[in-house]
N, C-alpha and C positions, 0 to 999 in steps of 0.2 A: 674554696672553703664552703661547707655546705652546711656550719649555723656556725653561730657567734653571740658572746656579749657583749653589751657597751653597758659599763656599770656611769652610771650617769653622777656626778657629786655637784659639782660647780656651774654645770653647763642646761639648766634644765628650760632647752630648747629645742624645736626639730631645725626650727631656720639656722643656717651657718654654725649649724654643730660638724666638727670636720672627725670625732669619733664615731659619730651617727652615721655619716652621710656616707664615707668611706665605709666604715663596715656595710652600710647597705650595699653598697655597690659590689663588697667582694664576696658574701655570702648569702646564701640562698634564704635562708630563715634567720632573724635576730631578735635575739631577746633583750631590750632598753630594759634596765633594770636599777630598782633604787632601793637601798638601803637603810633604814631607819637606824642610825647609832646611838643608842642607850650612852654612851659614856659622853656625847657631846650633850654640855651641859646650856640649855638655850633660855631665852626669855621668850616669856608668853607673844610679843610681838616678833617677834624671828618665827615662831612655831607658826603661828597662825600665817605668816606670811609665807613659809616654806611648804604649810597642806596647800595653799590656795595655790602654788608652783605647781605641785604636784597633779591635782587637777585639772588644772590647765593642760599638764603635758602629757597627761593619760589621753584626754579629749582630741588632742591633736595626735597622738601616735594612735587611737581607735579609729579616728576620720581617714587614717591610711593603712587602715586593714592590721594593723597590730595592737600594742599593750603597754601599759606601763606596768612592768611585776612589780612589786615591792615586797621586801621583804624587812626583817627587824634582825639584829645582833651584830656581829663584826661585819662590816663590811668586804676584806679578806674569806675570811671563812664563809661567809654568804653565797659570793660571789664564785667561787670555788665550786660550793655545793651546787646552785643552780648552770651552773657549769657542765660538771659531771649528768646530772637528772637529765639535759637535753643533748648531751652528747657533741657537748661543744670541742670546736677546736682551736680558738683563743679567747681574749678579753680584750676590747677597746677602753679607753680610760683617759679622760682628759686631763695633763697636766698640769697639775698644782705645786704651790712653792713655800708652803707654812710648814714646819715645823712638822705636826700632825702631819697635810698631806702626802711629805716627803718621806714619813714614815710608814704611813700605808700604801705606798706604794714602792717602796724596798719588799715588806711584806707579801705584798702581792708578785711580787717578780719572784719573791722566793717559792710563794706555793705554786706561782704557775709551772716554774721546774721541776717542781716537786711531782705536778701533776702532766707532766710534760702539754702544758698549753701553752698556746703565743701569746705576747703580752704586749698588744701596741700601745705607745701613750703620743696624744696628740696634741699639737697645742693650741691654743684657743681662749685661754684666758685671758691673755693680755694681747694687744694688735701687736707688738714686738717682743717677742720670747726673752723671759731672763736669758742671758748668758749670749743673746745673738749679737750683743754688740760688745766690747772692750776696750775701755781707756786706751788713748796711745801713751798714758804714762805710763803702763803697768798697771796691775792690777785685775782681778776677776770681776768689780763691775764700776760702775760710776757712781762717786760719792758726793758730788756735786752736781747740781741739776740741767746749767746751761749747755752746758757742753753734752751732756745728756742728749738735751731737745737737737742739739745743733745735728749729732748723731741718728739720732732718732726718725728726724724728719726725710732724711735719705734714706733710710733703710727700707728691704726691698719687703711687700706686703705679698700673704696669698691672695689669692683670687675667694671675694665672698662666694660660701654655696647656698644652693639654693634647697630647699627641707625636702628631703625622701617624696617620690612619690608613689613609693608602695612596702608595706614592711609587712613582711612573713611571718607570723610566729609560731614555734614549735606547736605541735600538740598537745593535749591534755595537760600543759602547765597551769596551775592557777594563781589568778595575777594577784591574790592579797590584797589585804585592806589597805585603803590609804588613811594616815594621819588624819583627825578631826581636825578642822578649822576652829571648831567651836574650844574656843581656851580660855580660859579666865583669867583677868589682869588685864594687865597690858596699856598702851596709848588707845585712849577713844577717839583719834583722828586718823588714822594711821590710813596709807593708800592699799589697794588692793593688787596681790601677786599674779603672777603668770605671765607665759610671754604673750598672751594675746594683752592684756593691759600695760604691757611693754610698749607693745606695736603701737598701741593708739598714743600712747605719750609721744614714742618715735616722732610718730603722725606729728601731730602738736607741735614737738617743739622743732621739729623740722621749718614750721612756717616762722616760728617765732626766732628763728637764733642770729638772725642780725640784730636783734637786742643787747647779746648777751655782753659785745665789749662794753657800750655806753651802761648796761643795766646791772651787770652780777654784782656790784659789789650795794644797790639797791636793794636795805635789807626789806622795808615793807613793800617794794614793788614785786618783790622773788619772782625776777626775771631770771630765772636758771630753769633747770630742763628739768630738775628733780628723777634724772634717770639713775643715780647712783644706786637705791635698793638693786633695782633690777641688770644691770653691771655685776652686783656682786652675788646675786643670785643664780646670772647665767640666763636672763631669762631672755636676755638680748646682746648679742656679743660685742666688746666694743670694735673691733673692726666693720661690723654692717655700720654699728653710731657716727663711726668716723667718714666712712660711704657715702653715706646721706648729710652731711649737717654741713653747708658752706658757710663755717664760721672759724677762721684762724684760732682765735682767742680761744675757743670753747675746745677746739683740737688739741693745745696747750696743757688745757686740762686733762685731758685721757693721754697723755704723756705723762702728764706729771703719776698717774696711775699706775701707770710702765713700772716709771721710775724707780717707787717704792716698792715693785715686784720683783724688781732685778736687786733692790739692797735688799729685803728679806730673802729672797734667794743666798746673798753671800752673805748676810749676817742673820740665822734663822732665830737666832736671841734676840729680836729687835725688842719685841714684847715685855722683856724681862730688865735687859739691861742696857747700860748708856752706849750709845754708836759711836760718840766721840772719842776719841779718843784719850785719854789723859782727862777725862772732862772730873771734877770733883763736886759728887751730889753730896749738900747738906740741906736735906729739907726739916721741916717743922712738925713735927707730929700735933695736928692741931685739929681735935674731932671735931669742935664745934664749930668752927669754920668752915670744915671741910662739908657737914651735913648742912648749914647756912647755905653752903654755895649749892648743893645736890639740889637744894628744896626750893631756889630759888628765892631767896629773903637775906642775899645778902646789905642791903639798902642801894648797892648799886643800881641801875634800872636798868641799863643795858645787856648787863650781865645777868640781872634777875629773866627778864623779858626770855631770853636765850634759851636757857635753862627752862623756861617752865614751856616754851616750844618743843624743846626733847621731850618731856615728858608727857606733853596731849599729843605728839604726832610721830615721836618714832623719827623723826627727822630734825636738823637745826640746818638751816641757814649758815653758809661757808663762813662768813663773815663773820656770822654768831660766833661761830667754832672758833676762830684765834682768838678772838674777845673774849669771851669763857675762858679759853682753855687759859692766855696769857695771865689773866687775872688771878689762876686757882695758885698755876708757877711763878709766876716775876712779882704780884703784890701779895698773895699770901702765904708765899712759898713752902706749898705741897705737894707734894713727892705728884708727878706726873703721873705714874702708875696707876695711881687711884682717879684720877680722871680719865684716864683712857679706859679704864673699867667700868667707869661708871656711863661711860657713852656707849662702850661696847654693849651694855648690857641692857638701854633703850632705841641704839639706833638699829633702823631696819639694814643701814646699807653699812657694816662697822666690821668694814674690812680689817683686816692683819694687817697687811700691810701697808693700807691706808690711814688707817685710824693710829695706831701704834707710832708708823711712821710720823704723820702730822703732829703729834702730843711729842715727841723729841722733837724736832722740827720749833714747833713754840717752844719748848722749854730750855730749849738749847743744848739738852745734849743728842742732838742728831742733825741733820746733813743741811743744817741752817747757817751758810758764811757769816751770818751776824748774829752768833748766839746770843751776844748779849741785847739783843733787840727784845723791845717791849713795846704793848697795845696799851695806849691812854683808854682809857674805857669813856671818859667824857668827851675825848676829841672823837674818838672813833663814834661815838650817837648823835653828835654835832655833826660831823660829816655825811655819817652814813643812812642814819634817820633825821632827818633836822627838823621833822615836823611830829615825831615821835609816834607816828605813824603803826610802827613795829613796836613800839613798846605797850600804846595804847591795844596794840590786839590781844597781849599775851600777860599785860598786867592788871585792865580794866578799865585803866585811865592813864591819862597824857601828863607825864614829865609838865610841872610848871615851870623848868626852866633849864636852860643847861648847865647849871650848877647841879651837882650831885656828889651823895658823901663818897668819900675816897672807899671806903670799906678797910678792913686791919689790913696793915700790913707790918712790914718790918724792915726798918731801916739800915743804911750802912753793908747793903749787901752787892756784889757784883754786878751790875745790869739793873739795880734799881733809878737807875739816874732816866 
């Protein structure tokens, strides 16, 4: 093959890209190229986090003699066109599993026939491919998590690659503007994108991850890696994470990642509707609750503390996250949806399949054997801050005690016990 694209979405890496690194290897000239989609609708901190990706992966595919094109509109249609102008003769494309990506990549299979070009999709998102494992009850994937891991952890890995060490690009192409960083809005804490500030957290928490059993659920110690943004960026894949970090527990984690990528793979509705089966939602249409909880002022502290961490950093605390989320579902009981929107639309790392996932999961209509499980919000800040430590960062001041108001709820409901 003597040129190619790698239309780059999720993956925006040169290390252990295995769309990048294979097409380098099987064509002579390659055009890495990114698409700016007008109809993906993002928040100021997603944007700014996505130019600063951007930049980073221009920089590293310039330092090896290539480019990062960008261009604006479908991605399909884009993709096609810059196709056709260098005289390509297929498309590399790392596979994804939402809804969306599922769709633009049928799409893309269509016009590359259309245009007779080859169309490889590779995988790379997740360390084990939806669909590479299957229940032995039956079934197209696992709805239950342990048997999952049990699975999981035998399954056979590729070999990490190592980033291009030379990329060709056409001539006379020009590589478009990249996205501003400069955005208005957004978290004033937020961390900085790209995979080189991947790599140094890498770094980092590589030394630190024999913490992570005794510390993760240490909410003011935030003994966690904070590598999720750049997991769901692509800026770091999680199989090099997995590589590098000799930590069981924190491995658990990026499984459990897996996991939600293989049930959004077989239920691409995950987003919209209940996983359970038979499960019967009756939530509360309760606006002022609902912005109470958004705003952080619900009198809870634990749950206030949480919440106004999403919103200075683009980030919450795991911990946080069942806390919050159990509080908005099991004592104020509202509709999930609208929390998981409402995180998708501050957190940097607010995956589909993760975020979506996790908000069924607490709420109980998804892949949680004890749906009817609920987060005490007073025991969980007794347990997990006891010196209020985490509350005093994000409220201004220290809990005098651990007595704290219940906040509304509603009684006489399934799983309030």
């Amino acid at each position: 093959m003597r040129t190619a694209v790698v239309l780059f979405t999720r993956d925006l890496r040169v290390r252990d890209n295995p769309a990048l690194h294979d097409t380098c290897a099987s064509a002579e000239r390659v055009v890495p190229l990114f698409v700016v989609d007008p109809s993906i609708r993002s928040s100021p901190n997603r944007q700014r986090f996505l130019a600063q990706c951007l930049a980073d992966l221009r920089e590293s595919l310039r330092a090896r003699g290539g480019d990062l094109v960008v261009r604006q509109g479908d991605p399909v249609r884009e993709a096609v066109r810059v196709a056709r102008q260098v005289g390509a003769s297929g498309i590399g494309l790392a596979a994804d599993h939402s809804a969306y990506a599922a769709a633009r990549q049928r799409r893309l299979a269509e016009a590359c026939e259309a245009e007779r070009l080859a169309l490889t999709l590779f995988d790379g998102v997740t360390i084990v491919p939806p669909g590479a494992l299957k229940p032995t009850g039956g079934g197209d994937h696992y709805r239950v998590f342990t048997p999952y891991w049990r699975a999981w952890q035998d399954a056979r890995r590729r070999k990490v690659l190592g980033a291009p060490g030379r990329i060709a690009l056409p001539d006379k192409l020009a590589a478009g503007r990249l996205p501003s960083a400069s955005v208005k809005g957004g978290s004033p804490d937020v961390v900085a994108g790209g995979e080189s500030a991947a790599r140094e957290r890498l770094t980092a928490w590589r030394r630190r991850a024999n913490e992570y059993a005794k510390g993760h659920d240490d909410l003011a110690g935030d003994r966690t890696s904070r590598l999720s943004p750049y997991l769901h960026f692509g800026c770091v894949s999680p199989l090099d994470v997995e590589s590098e970090v000799d930590s069981p527990e924190f491995v658990r984690q990026l499984c459990w990642r897996d996991f939600y990528h293989q049930v959004l793979a077989g239920f691409p509705e995950l987003p919209r509707r209940a996983y359970r089966r038979g499960v019967t939602e009756d939530w509360r249409d309760d606006p002022a609750a609902l912005d109470a909880w958004k705003e952080g002022r619900t009198g809870v502290s634990i749950v206030d503390a949480g919440m106004r961490q999403l919103v200075a950093e683009g980030f919450m605390h795991n911990r946080a996250r069942l806390i919050t989320a159990s509080y908005l579902t099991k004592h104020l009981w509202v509709d999930w949806r609208e929390g998981a929107a409402w995180f998708a639309h501050w957190l940097l790392d607010a995956d589909i399949a993760d975020n979506w996932g996790n908000w069924q999961w607490v709420a109980g209509t998804g892949n949680n054997p004890r749906p009817n499980q609920r987060f005490n919000p007073e025991r969980q800040a007794t347990r997990f801050d006891p010196d209020g430590r985490y509350r005093e960062r994000y409220l201004g001041s220290r809990p005098e005690s651990g007595r704290q108001k219940s906040g509304r709820q509603k009684s006489g409901r399934p799983g309030s016990g």
